[in-house]
N, C-alpha and C positions, 0 to 999 in steps of 0.2 A: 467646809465651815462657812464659805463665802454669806450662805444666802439665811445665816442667822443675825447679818449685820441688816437694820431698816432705815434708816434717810426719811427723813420728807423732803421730797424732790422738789429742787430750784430749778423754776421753769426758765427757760431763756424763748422769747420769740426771734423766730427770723423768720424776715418776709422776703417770697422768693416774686420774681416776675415770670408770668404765665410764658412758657415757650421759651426761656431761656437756658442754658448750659448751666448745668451747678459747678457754680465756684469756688476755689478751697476757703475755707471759713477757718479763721484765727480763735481758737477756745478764748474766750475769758478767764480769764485769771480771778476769782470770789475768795477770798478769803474764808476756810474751814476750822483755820487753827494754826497759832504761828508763838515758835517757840523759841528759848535758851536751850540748846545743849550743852551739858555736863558731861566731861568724860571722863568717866572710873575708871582710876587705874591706867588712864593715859590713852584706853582706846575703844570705851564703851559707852556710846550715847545713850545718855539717860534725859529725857524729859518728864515734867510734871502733869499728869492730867487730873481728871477728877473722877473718880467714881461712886454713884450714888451720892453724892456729894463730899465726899473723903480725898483728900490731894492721896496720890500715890506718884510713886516716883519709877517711870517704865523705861525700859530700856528698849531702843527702837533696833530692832532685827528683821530689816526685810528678807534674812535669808531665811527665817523664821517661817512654815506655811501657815503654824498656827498658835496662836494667841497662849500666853499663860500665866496665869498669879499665883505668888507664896501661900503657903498653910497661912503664915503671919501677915499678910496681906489681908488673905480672907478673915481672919480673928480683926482685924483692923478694921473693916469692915461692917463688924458686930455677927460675923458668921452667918450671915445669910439665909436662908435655907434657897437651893438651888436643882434644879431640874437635872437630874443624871444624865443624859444621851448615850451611854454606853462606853466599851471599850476604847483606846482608841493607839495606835502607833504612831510614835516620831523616830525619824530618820533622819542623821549628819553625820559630821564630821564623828569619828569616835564610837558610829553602831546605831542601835535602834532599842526605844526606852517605849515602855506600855504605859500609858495614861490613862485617867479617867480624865472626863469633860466634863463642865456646865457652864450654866449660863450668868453671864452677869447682865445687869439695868444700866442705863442715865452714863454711860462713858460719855465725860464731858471735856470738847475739846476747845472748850471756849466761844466758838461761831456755831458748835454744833453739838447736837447730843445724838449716841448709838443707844439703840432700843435693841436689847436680848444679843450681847455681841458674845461668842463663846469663847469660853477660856478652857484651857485647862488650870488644873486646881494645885500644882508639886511644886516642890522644892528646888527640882531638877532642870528649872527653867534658863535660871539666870548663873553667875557667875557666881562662887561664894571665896568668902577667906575668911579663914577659921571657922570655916563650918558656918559660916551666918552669909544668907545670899548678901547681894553688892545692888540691888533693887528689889524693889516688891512685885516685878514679872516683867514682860516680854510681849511690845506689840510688834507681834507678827505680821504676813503680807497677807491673810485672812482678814484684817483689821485694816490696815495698809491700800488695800487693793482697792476700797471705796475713795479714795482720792487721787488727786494727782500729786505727786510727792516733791517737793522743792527739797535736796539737800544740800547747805549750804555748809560744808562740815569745817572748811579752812575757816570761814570766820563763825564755828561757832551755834549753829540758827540751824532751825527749818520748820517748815511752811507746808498745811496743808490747806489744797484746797478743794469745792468740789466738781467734780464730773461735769463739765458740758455737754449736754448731746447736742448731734447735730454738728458736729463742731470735728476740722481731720487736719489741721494745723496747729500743733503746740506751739505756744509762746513763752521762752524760756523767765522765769522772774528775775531775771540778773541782766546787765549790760553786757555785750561782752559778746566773742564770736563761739559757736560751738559746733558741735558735729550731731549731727541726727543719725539715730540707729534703729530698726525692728524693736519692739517685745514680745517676745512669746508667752503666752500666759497656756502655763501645763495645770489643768482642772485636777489631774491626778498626784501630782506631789503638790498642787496649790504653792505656786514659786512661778519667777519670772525670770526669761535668760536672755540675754544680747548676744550677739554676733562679737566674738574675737578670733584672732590668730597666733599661732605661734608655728614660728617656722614654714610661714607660708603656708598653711593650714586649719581651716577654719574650725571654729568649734562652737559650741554654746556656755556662755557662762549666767550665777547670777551674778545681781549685785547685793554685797552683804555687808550690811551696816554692823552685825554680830558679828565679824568674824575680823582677828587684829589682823591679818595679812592676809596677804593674796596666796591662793591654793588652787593648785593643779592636781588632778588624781592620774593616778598612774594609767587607769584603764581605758581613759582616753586617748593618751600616750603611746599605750598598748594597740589602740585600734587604728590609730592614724600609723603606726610603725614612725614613732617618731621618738630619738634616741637625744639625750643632753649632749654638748659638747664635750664639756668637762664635769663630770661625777667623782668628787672627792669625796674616799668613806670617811674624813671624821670631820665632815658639815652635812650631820643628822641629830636630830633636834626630834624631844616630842612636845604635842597641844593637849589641848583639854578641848573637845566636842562637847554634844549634846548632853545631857545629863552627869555631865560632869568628867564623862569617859577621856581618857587620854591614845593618841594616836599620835604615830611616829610620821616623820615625815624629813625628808631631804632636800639639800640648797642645792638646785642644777643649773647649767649654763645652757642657754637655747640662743641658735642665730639673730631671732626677731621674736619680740613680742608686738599685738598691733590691737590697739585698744582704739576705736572710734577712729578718727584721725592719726591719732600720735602712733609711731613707730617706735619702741626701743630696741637696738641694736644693741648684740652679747651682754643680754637680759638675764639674772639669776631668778629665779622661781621657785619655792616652795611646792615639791613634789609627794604627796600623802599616796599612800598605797591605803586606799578606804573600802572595808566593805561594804561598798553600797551601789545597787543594781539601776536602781532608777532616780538616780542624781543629776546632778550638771555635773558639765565636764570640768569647770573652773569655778570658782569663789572668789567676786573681787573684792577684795577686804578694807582694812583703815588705812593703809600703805598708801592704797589711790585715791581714796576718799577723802583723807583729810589733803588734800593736793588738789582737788578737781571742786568743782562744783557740779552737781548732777540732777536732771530735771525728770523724773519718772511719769508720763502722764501715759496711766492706764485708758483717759477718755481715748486717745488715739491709737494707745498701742506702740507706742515707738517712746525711747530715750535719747534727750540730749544730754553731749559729755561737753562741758564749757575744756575749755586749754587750761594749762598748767596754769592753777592759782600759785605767785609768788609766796614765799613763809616770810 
């Protein structure tokens, strides 16, 4: 869905001197789009944008690959008439749900507007109670993925902004010491994973702005041969996934957990047995989010994790 989102590209000049070494260059920081977060129900960022000129109120889901609004979003709207693209699957926590697509206009993020960014169009996007969603959709990392992502979740805020080329040094928008790490950007489930460990063993996680905790799948588990300390059968708990599905999942104890810098020692974890084949191995959830500050810049491909924000 990446290359349905269009930009007019913000030129940056840099002038290099003929015969010299290329030096690492520091991104600028442009302002995209800077926002309040609101969190529904104590763990779901919601921001305001605008679309076609209509404030909508989206819930920001990097775990998300792809974009999506309510039936009542779209009547909201005035019902648009919208371009079909076809079939399409999403894949999470909780299974795998068929969608249709289309297109929406003018997503306006205040410094910027998306030209034909794709949504899908269900109900099954966002989070409901009583049967009425808790937003009018879900920007996903389809949407997401054109900026450099500031989130600042303990105080509340964040911050897009755009893409620098040319440009292999992030600069974090907060004060403050942090940890630099890889991003893998996977074209085929459209998601992005960092480097963790547990138990002295590394793995790939994302980072998930939709999802209230932190989640480990079994089958990663499975494949590293890596077994909990302590497994007590009655701390089993289930979620509600994607389309509203719900999936079981277990409190285990693990040696070490190692997120960027920080190390936690006799770590409990949130262990989901999920069927799902071409996933990440972990899901960093609201648990570290609203705790950390987190700087995603796609321009370079790598994430910085700030240290422990106090509460």
């Amino acid at each position: 869905m990446r290359h349905f989102l269009k930009f007019a590209v913000l030129v940056f000049g840099i002038l290099w001197n003929a015969g010299l070494a290329k030096a690492s260059v520091t991104c600028p920081l442009v302002l995209a789009g800077d926002f309040p977060v609101t969190f529904i129900g104590g763990r779901m960022p919601v921001i305001t944008v605008k679309v076609g000129g209509v404030s909508l109120d989206m819930m920001v889901d990097s775990g998300a690959g792809i974009s999506s609004i309510t039936n009542a979003a779209w009547e909201k709207l005035g019902g648009p008439p919208f371009r079909n693209i076809g079939g399409s699957y999403a894949t999470g926590a909780g299974g795998t749900v068929q969608l249709n697509t289309g297109l929406l206009e003018d997503v306006d993020t205040g410094h910027a507007i998306a030209k034909d960014q794709a949504f899908i169009v269900t109900d099954s996007g966002v989070p409901e109670l009583r049967h009425k969603p808790l937003a009018d959709g879900v920007l996903g990392y389809d949407f997401l993925d054109t900026f450099d992502i500031g989130l600042d979740f303990p105080d509340k805020h964040l911050s897009l902004y755009f893409l620098a080329p040319h440009c292999d040094s992030p600069e974090a928008p907060w004060a403050g010491d942090y940890d630099q790490e890889p991003l893998t950007l996977h074209n085929d489930s459209m998601d992005a994973t960092i480097p963790y460990g547990i138990d002295n063993q590394t793995f790939q996680g994302i980072i998930d702005t939709g999802a209230d905790f932190t989640l480990v799948f079994q089958s990663a588990l499975d494949r590293a041969r890596i077994e909990p300390a302590v497994a007590p059968a009655n701390l089993t708990a289930w979620g509600v996934g994607i389309g509203g599905r719900k999936f079981t999942y277990r409190i285990e104890k693990f040696d070490s957990i190692t997120i960027g810098a920080e190390q936690f020692g006799n770590a409990w974890l949130r262990v989901a047995n999920v069927p799902v084949d071409a996933f990440a191995d972990l899901s960093l959830g609201e648990d570290y989010l609203l705790t950390h500050r987190v700087f995603i810049s796609n321009a370079t491909q790598s994430v910085l994790l700030g240290l422990t924000v106090a509460k």
